[in-house]
Steps between C-alpha positions, in 0.01 A plus 500: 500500500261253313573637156889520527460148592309397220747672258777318678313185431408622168883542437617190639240294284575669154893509532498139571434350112740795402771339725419139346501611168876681525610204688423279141649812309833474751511131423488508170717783401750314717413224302583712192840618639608116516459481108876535362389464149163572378533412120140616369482787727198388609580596883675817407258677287186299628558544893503873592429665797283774381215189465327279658661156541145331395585583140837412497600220245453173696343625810127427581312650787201417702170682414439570882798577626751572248733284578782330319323132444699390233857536306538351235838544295509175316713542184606891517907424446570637871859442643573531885403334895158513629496760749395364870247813482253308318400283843326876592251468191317322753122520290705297201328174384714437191839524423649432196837588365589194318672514140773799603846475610513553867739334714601540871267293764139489528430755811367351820279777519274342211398298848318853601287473214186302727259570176696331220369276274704486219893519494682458162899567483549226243756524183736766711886429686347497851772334758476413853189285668184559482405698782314185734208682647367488113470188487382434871299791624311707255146382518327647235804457230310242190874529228859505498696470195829543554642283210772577325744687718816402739342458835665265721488342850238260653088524508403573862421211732188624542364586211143550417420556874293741448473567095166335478391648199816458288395353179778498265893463624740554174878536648640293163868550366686620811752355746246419747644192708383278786208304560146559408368608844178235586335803603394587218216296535318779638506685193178345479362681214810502266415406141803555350878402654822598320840398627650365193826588375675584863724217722204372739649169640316241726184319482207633313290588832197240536309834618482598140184247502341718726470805224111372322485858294857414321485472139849559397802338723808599315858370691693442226869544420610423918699314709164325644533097599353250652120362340268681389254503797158334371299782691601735198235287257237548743439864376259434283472904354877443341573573181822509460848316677820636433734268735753445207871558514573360860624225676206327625513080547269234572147411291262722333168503753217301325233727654383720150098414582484874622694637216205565324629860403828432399702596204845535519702229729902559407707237739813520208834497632466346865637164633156334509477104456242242460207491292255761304176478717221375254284735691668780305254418195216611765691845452205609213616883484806428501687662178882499572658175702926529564671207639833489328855539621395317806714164403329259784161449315392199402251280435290486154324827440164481591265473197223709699710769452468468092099590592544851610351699171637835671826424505762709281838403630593177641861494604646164638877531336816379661321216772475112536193448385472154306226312292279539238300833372103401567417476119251731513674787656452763239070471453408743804821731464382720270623826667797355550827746372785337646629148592809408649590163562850452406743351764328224627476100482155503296477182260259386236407659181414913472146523533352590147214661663739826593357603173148570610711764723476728242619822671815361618804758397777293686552174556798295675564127524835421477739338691229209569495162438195463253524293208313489158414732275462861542152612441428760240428833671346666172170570679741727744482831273598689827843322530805652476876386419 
């Protein structure tokens, strides 16, 4: 009696891996039957069922268990839907089938997928929403990048509730809509926020000041209005601000002191007014500075700004700016590649110290009011016609 049951024990212990492991092979071969075209043949020639799935192109296993831990089909010309059979590969931590040419909706099922770290579907013809629990209740998930595809429909109300380790968020170029949920201030390790290039509309949440490990906030290309809430220059870890391309009003925020990191700030093509902060020329990383298209800016332009030695483009076309160029505006620019000034007010003579700007490529002043003489630009041997 004892030794049958220790061979049922036996039994029951040693068949249960084997049950896992065909449960990954079942997902994936269903997986496999989704693919309508499979241009390289990688799947058809690569995934047969007379080996293991562990050395099957684009499938990694765990040492211990053997596992499926991570698929990664980035870039291998595959046409068809993702099958909903994938939610059972439930050992996967990374997921990547960017760069192919599926379409259908992303499968709620990717929800089942409690280990996941990394989900990439970018550059594909996705539809549909983004299943919500993704974005609200996977708790170990650190990147999504979902750019580049046709998803549609709002972000979930609560999003972020509990994705506390989400790090980087890239859903740019779809047909996302709606407003920015303020939840996603509890995101509160995100680095990295990508929502450009969809039809977000509403205020730029105030929460966004709440996320201290951002370095790159990238809105741009929107419906977003309103001000830009002065919370979003508190982050002093940013590097870059896309928030061009909208329809945001009212003043540029003054508060750069905690800038200290930044290097790209692109405001072009909003409805801003008033004046350039003079606080901008605290901005001492800062290497690319867009305000144009905006049409309501005004004021002279501040000459601390002529003292960032960084800078490589400074665009400031088609505003109301008025007054005179500080003389010496072109001593500390010495990186400087691009300057756009045309379409403004600005009076007085053409600073002759542009010259000492000697990597300038591009330069535009017209449609000013300066008078005098135009300086010689000889010492610009990078300028072109």
């Amino acid at each position: 009696m004892i030794l049958v049951t220790v061979n049922i024990l036996f039994t029951l212990i040693s068949s249960a891996p084997l049950t896992d492991f065909t449960t990954d092979r079942d997902a994936l071969l269903a997986f496999k039957k989704a693919i309508t075209v499979d241009t390289n043949g990688v799947l058809t020639n690569n995934w047969l069922t007379n080996t293991s799935i562990c050395v099957w192109a684009g499938v990694s296993c765990g040492i211990k268990h053997h596992r499926v831990t991570a698929l990664n089909l980035s870039n291998f010309a595959l046409h068809g839907n993702l099958t909903p059979y994938l939610g059972n590969l439930t050992f996967l931590q990374s997921l990547d089938v960017s760069s192919n040419n599926f379409t259908g909706v992303l499968p709620d099922e990717l929800s089942k997928l409690y280990r996941l770290k990394h989900l990439s579907a970018s550059s594909n013809n996705f539809s549909g929403e983004i299943p919500g629990v993704i974005l609200t209740n996977m708790s170990v998930l650190e990147y999504i990048d979902l750019r580049s595809n046709n998803l549609m429909g709002t972000l979930p109300s609560g999003m972020c509730n509990n994705t506390p380790k989400l790090k980087i968020l890239i859903l740019r170029e779809n047909q996302i809509y709606g407003n920015i949920p303020r939840s996603i201030y509890k995101c509160s390790e995100m680095q990295k926020l990508g929502l450009s290039m969809n039809m977000f509309s509403g205020n730029i949440p105030t929460e966004v000041g709440n996320l201290t490990m951002l370095t790159v906030l990238s809105l741009y290309d929107n419906h977003l209005q309103g001000n830009i809430p002065s919370s979003v220059f508190n982050v002093s870890l940013l590097e870059f601000i896309y928030l061009n391309g909208n329809k945001l009003s009212g003043s540029i925020p003054a508060n750069f002191d905690r800038l200290i990191n930044l290097q790209h700030l692109y405001l072009y093509g909003n409805n801003l007014t008033g004046e350039l902060p003079r606080e901008l020329g605290n901005l001492a990383e800062l290497e690319f500075l867009g305000g144009s298209f905006n049409g309501f800016l005004t004021g002279p332009i501040p000459s601390s700004i002529f003292n960032l030695s960084n800078l490589k483009m400074l665009s400031l076309q088609q505003n109301q700016f008025y007054g005179r160029l500080a003389s010496d505006m072109g001593l500390s620019l010495v990186n400087l590649e691009d300057l756009y000034l045309n379409y403004n007010g600005l009076t007085g003579e053409i600073p002759t110290s542009i010259n000492n700007a000697s990597q300038l490529s591009a330069i535009e002043l017209s449609r000013n009011a300066f008078t005098g003489s135009i300086p010689d630009f000889g010492n610009l041997k990078q300028l072109q016609d």
